[in-house]
PyMOL commands that place a pseudoatom at each C-alpha (Angstrom):
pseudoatom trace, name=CA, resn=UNK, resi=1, chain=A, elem=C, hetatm=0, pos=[70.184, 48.229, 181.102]
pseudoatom trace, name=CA, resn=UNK, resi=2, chain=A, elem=C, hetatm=0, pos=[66.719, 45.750, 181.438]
pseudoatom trace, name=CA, resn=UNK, resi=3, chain=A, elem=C, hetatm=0, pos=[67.268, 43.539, 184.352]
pseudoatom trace, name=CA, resn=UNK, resi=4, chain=A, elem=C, hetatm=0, pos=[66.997, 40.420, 181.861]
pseudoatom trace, name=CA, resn=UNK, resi=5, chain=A, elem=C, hetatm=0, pos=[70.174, 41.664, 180.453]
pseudoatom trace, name=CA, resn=UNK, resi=6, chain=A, elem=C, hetatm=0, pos=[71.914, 41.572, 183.758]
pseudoatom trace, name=CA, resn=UNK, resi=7, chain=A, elem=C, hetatm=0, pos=[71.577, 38.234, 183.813]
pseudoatom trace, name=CA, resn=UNK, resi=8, chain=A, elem=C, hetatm=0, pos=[72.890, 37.343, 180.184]
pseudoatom trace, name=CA, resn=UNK, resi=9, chain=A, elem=C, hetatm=0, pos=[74.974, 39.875, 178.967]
pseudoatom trace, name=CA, resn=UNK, resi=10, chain=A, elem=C, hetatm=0, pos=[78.531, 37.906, 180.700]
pseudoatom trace, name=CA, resn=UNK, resi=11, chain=A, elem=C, hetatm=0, pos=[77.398, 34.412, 179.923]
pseudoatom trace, name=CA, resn=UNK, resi=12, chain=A, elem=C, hetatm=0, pos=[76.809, 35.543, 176.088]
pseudoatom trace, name=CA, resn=UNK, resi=13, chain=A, elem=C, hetatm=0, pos=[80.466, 36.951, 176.489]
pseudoatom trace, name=CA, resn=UNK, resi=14, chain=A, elem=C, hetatm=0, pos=[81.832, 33.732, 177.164]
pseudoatom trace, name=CA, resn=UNK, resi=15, chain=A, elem=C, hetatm=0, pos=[79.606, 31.765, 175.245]
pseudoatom trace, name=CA, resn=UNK, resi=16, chain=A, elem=C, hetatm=0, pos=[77.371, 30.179, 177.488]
pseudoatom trace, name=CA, resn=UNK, resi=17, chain=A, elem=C, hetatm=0, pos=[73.484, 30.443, 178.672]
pseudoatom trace, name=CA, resn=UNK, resi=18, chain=A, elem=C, hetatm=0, pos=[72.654, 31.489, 181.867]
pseudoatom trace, name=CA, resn=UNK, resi=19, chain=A, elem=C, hetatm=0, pos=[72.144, 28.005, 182.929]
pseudoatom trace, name=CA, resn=UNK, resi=20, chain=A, elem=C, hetatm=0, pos=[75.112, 26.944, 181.498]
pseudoatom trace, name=CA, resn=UNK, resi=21, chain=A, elem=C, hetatm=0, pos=[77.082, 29.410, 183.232]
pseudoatom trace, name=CA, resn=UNK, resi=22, chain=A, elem=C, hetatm=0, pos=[74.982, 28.905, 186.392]
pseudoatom trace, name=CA, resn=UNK, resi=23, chain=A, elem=C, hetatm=0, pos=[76.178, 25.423, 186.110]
pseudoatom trace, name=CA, resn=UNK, resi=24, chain=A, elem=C, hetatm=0, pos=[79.636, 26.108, 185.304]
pseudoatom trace, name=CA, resn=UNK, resi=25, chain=A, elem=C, hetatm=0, pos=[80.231, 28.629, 188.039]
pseudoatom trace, name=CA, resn=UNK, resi=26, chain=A, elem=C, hetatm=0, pos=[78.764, 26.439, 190.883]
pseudoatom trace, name=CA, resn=UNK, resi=27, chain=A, elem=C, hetatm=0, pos=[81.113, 23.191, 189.789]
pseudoatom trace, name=CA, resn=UNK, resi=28, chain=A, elem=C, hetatm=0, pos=[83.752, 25.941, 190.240]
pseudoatom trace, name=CA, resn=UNK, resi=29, chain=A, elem=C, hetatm=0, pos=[82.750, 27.282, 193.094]
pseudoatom trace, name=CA, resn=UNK, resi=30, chain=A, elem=C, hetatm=0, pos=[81.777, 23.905, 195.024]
pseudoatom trace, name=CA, resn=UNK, resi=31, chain=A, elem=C, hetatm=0, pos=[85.650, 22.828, 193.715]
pseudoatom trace, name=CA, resn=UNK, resi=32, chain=A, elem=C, hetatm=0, pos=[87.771, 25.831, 195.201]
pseudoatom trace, name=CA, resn=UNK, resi=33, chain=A, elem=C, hetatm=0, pos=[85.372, 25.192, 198.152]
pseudoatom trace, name=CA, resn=UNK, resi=34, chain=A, elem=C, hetatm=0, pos=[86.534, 21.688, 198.690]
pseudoatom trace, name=CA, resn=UNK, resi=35, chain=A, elem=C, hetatm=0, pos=[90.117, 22.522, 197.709]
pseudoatom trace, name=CA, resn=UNK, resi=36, chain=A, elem=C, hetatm=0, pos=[90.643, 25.444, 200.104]
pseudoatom trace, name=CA, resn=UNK, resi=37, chain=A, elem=C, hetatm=0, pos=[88.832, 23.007, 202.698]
pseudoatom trace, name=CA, resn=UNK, resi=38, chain=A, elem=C, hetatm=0, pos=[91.570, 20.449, 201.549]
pseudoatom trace, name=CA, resn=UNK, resi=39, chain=A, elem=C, hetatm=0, pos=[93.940, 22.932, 202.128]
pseudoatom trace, name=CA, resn=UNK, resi=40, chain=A, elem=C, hetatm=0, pos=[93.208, 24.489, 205.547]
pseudoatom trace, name=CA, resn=UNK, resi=41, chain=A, elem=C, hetatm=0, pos=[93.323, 20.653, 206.541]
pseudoatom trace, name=CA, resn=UNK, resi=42, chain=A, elem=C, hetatm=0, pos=[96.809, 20.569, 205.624]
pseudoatom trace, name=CA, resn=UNK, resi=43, chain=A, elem=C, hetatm=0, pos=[97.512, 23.641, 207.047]
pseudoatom trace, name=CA, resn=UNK, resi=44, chain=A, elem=C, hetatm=0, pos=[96.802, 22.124, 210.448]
pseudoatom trace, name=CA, resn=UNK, resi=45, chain=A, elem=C, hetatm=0, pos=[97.758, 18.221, 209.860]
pseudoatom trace, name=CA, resn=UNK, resi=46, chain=A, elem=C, hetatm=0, pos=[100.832, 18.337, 207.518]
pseudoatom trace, name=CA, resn=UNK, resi=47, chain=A, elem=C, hetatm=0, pos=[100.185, 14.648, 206.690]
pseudoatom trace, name=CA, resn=UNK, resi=48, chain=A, elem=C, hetatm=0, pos=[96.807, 15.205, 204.857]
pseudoatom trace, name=CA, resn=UNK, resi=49, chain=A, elem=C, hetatm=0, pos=[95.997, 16.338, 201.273]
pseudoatom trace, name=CA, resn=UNK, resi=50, chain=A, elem=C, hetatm=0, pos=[99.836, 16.732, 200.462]
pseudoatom trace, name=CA, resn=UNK, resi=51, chain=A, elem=C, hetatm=0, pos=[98.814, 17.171, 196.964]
pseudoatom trace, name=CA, resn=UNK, resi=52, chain=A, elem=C, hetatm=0, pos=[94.945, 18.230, 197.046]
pseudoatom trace, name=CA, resn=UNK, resi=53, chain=A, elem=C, hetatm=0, pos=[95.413, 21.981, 197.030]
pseudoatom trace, name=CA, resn=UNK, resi=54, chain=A, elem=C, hetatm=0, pos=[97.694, 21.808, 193.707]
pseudoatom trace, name=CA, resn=UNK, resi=55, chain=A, elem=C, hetatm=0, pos=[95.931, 19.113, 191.921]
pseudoatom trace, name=CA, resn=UNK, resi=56, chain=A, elem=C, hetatm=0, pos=[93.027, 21.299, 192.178]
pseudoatom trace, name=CA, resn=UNK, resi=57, chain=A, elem=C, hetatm=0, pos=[94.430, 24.601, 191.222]
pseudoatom trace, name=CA, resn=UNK, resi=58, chain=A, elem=C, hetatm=0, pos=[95.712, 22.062, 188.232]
pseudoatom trace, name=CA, resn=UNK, resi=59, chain=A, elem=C, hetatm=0, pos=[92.294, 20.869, 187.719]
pseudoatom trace, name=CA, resn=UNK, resi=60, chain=A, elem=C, hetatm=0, pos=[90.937, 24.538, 187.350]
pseudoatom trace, name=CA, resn=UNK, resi=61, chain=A, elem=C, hetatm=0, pos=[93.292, 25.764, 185.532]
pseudoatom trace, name=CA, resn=UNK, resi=62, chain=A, elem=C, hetatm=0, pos=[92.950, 23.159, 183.249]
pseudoatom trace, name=CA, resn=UNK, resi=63, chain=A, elem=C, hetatm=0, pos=[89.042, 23.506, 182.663]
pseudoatom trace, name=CA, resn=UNK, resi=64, chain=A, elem=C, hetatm=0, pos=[88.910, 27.088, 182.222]
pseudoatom trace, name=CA, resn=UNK, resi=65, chain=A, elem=C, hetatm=0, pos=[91.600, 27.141, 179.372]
pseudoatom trace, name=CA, resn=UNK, resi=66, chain=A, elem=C, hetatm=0, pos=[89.793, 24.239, 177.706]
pseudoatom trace, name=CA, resn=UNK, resi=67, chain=A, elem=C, hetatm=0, pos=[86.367, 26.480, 177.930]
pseudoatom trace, name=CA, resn=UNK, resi=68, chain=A, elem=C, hetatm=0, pos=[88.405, 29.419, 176.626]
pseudoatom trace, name=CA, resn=UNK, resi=69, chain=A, elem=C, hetatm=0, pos=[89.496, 27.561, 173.964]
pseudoatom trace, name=CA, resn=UNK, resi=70, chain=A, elem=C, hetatm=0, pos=[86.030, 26.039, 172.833]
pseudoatom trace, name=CA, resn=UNK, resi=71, chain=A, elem=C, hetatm=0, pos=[85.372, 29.782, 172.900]
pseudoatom trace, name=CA, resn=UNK, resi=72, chain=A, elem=C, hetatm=0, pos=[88.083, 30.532, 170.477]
pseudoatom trace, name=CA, resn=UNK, resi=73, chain=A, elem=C, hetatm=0, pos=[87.141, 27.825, 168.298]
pseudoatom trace, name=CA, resn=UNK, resi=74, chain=A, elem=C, hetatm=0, pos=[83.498, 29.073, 167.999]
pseudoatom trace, name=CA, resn=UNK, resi=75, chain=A, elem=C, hetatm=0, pos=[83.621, 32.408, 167.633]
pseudoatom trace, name=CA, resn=UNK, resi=76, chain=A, elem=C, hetatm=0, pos=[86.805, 32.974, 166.414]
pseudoatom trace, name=CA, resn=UNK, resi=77, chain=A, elem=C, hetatm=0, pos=[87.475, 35.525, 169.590]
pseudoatom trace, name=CA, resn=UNK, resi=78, chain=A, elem=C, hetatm=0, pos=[87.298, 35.790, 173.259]
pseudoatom trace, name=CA, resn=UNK, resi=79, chain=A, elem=C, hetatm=0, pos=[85.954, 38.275, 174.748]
pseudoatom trace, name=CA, resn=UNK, resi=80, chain=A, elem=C, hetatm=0, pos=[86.640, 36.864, 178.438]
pseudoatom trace, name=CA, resn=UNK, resi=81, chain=A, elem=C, hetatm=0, pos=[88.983, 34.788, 179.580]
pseudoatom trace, name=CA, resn=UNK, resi=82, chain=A, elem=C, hetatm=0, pos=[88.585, 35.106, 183.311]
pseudoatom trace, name=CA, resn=UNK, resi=83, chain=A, elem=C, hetatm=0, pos=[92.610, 35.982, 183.301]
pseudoatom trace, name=CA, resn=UNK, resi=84, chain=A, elem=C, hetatm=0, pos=[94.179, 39.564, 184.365]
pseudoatom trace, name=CA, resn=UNK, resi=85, chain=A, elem=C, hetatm=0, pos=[95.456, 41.568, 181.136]
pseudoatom trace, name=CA, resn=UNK, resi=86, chain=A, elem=C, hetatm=0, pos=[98.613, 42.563, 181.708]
pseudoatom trace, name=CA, resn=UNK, resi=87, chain=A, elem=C, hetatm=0, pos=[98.309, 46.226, 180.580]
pseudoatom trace, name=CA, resn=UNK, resi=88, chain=A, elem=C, hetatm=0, pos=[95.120, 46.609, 182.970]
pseudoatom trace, name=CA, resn=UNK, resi=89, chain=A, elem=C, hetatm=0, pos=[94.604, 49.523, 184.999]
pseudoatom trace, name=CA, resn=UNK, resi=90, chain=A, elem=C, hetatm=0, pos=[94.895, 49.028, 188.822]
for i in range(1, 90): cmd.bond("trace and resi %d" % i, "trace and resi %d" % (i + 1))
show_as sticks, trace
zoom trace
């Protein structure tokens, strides 16, 4: 495999550029980031972020089933979802 396809072969999967994927990735990253900081807060002062920590799982949740469904929509098929399969090998 040419190291150029390293790089592009999962965003084409989930139809995206590198960029856009690079993009995507980081706003998801930098948002589980500030949620599990949200959350670690909480852990120690009970009175903070009471509904941080859910509202982003929420938030997540919700943007990665809208992408997947974009996917759908253009290509008729997803080939990654990001999701376990249930009948996957452990």
């Amino acid at each position: 495999m040419n190291l150029r396809r390293l790089f592009t072969e999962h965003p084409e999967s989930v139809g995206e550029t590198y960029l856009q994927h690079l993009c995507a990735a980081s706003w998801f990253a930098a948002r589980m980031f500030t949620g599990a900081i949200a959350c670690f807060l909480h852990a120690l002062l009970p009175f903070t972020f009471r509904r941080t920590g859910s509202e982003c799982i929420s938030e997540l949740y919700e943007r990665m089933v809208a992408n997947r469904n974009r996917s759908v929509t253009r290509t008729g098929s997803v080939t990654h979802t990001g999701a376990p399969r249930a009948n996957a090998a452990r």
